[in-house]
C-alpha positions, 0 to 999 in steps of 0.5 A, spaced: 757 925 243 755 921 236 752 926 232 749 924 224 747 930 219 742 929 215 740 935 211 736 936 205 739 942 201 736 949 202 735 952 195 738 957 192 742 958 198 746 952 201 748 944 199 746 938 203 755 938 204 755 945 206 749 945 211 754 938 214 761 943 214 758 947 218 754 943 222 761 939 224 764 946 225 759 948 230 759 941 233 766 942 234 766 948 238 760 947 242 761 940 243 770 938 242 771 932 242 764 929 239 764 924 233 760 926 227 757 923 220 754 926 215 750 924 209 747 928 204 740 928 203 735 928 198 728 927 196 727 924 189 727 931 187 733 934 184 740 933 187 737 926 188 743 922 184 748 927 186 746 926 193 746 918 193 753 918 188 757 921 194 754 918 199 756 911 196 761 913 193 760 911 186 762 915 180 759 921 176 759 918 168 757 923 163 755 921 157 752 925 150 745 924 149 738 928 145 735 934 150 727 935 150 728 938 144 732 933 141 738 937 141 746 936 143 746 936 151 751 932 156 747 928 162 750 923 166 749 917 171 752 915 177 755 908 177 754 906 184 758 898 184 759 892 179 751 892 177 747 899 180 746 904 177 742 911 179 739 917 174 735 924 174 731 924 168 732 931 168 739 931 166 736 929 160 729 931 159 728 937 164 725 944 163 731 947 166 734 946 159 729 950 156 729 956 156 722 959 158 721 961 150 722 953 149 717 950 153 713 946 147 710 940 151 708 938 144 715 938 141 718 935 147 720 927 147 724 924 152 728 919 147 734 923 151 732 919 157 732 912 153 738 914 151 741 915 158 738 908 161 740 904 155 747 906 156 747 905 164 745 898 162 751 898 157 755 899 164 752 892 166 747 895 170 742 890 173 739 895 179 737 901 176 734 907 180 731 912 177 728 920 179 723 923 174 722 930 177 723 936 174 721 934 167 719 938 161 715 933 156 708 930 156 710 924 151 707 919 155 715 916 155 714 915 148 720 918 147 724 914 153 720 907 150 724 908 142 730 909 144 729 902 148 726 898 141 719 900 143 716 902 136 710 906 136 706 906 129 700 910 126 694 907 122 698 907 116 703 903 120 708 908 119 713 909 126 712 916 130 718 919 133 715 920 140 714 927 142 707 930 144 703 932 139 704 925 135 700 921 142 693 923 138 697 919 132 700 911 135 694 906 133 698 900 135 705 899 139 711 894 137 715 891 143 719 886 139 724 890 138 725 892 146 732 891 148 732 884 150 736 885 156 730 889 160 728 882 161 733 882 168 733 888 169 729 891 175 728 898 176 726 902 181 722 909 181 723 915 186 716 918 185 712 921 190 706 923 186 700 919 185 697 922 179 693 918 173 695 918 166 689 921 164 684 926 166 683 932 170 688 930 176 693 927 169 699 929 167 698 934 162 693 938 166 696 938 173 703 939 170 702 940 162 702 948 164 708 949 167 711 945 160 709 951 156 702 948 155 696 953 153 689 952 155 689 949 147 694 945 147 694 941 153 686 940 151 689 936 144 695 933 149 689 930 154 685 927 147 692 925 144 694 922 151 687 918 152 688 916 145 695 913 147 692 910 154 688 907 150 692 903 144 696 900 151 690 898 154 689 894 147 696 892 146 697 889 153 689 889 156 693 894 162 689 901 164 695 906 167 690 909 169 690 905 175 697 905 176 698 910 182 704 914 178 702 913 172 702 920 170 708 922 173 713 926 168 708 927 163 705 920 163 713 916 163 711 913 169 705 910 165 711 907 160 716 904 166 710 902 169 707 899 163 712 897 158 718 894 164 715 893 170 718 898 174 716 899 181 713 906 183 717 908 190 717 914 195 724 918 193 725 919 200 725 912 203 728 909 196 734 914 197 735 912 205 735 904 202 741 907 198 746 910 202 744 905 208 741 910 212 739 905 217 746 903 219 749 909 220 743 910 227 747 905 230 751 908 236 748 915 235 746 920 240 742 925 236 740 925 228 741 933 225 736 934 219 733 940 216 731 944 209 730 951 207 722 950 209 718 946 213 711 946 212 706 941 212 708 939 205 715 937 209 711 931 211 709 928 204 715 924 202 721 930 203 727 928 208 725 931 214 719 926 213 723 921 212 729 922 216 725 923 222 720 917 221 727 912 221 730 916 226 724 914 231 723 907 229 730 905 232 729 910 238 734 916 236 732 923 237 732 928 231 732 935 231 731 940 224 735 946 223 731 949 217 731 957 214 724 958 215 717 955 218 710 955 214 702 953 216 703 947 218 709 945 220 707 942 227 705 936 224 713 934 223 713 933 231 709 927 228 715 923 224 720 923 230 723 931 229 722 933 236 724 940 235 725 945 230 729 952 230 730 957 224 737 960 221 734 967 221 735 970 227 732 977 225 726 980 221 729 980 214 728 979 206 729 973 203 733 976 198 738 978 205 736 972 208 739 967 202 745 972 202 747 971 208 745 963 209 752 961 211 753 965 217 747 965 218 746 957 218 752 956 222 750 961 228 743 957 229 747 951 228 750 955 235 745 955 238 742 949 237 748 945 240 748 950 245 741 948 248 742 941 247 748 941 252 744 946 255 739 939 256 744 934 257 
């Protein structure tokens, strides 16, 4: 019996390598002698970098950079070989290095995340995997574009530092000064978000909210961002509005997309590419995958989705062992998962059922192999 592991990590609960530990040693008992591999799993979202670090066996660089609030913070990047190089902007320009009282989308800047790419190309990085999930500015990427040699100036021709409230402010921008090495760089976006840069489906009023944004200042934010989507149009003849993604992290989709020509992809499959998930189906009898909720947003681009689809185009069955089921979980029966089964094995609370997520997890994890013997 070939076993592959494949699981996203249960929030608050369970890591993708504990899921697989557990996994192995239920397999073990129920199935001696069988042969496991595992990968961990993630969608794009957080963990995504870590995830693919150890599944190519690269290495974690932690490296000093400015936070959302331009204040001392430590990010990291994972050096995958001679010239790749993955990132979670969050690491540097997310809203958990905030706390709730700190949220100010018109303060915040991702000049840390420029200042993380640039030091990724310092390691002679040529590929260059980027999540954007989890982040709390609304600058457009002005911030991120600065610390790359991109300057953005007022009427007076004065050059702003890129946080939010200064969108309203950029008359022209200045791409002389862009770090020459951009040019044979490709740069790869994990992004399963489809928002424009402006309007109501933009960045500031489908995110700018949960950033600390009040009805007031996200009005001012919306006018600053159509000012800036604006002055790109005029700059490079571009509209990010027609860009799919282009909202995504408060606009910086709009600056990679625009600024150097980064391709926009699904986090799910960018990260199966990453750790050869394709390769590791050859010889397998079964594929074992799983989250802590399955519902119907578990097909829009999460690991079971993508999991499951590329277990089905080369002919591998996949199961998921996931802590609980919503409306509308079924339709995973569509993306190659062909049963599901819970860790729960009792009415409970959430909170009982995160205390006791390792006993819990692995007793499903019983009874799932005991059933697939039980079939064999």
């Amino acid at each position: 019996m070939n076993l592959l592991f494949a699981s996203d990590s249960f929030k608050g609960s369970l890591s993708s390598d504990d899921t697989a530990r557990l996994l192995t040693r239920a397999a073990e008992e129920v199935f001696p002698g069988c042969t496991v591999k595992s990968l961990p799993m993630a969608d794009g979202g957080e963990g995504t970098a870590e995830a693919v670090i150890r599944a190519r066996g690269g290495e974690r660089v932690e490296v000093p950079v400015h936070g959302p609030l331009m204040e001392d913070e430590t990010a990291f990047y994972g050096r995958l070989s001679g010239d790749e190089a993955i990132f979670e902007m969050a690491s540097a320009s997310g809203l958990p290095l905030l706390a709730e009282d700190e949220r100010d989308p018109l303060k915040t800047t991702t000049y840390g995340t420029g200042e993380l790419f640039r030091v990724a190309l310092d390691s002679g990085a040529s590929k260059i995997t980027m999540a954007i999930g989890g982040s709390a500015t609304n600058d457009g990427g002005m911030g991120f574009a600065r610390a790359l040699g991109i300057r953005f100036l007022d009427v007076d021709g004065r050059e702003l530092e890129g946080r939010g409230e200064e969108l309203e402010k950029v008359a022209d921008i200045d791409t002389s000064g862009l770090d020459p090495r951009i040019r044979d760089v490709s740069v790869a976006v994990m992004c399963d978000v489809t928002n424009p840069l402006c309007g109501p489906d933009g960045a500031t009023m489908t995110f700018g909210g949960q950033k600390g944004g009040s009805p007031e200042v996200l009005d001012r934010l919306e006018k600053g961002m159509i000012n800036y989507r604006n002055a790109m149009i005029r700059r490079f003849g571009v509209d990010p509005d027609s860009i799919p993604g282009s909202g995504a992290a408060g606009g910086l989709g709009a600056a990679l997309s625009v600024f150097l020509g980064a391709e926009m992809r699904s986090g799910i499959d960018t990260v199966l590419d990453l750790v050869g998930f394709d390769s590791y189906l050859e010889d397998t009898d079964l594929v074992v995958t799983g989250e802590g909720r399955t519902d119907w947003q578990s097909c829009c681009g999460k690991v079971l989705q993508g999991v499951g689809d590329r277990a089905k185009k080369h002919g591998v069955p996949a199961v998921a062992l996931c802590g609980s089921l919503g409306p509308g979980y079924e339709a995973i029966y569509d993306h190659g998962i062909q049963s599901l089964m819970t860790t729960v094995d009792a009415p409970m609370m959430l909170s009982q059922a995160l205390e006791n997520a390792e006993p819990l997890y692995y007793k499903a994890a019983i009874r799932l192999f005991r059933m697939i013997k039980a079939a064999k």
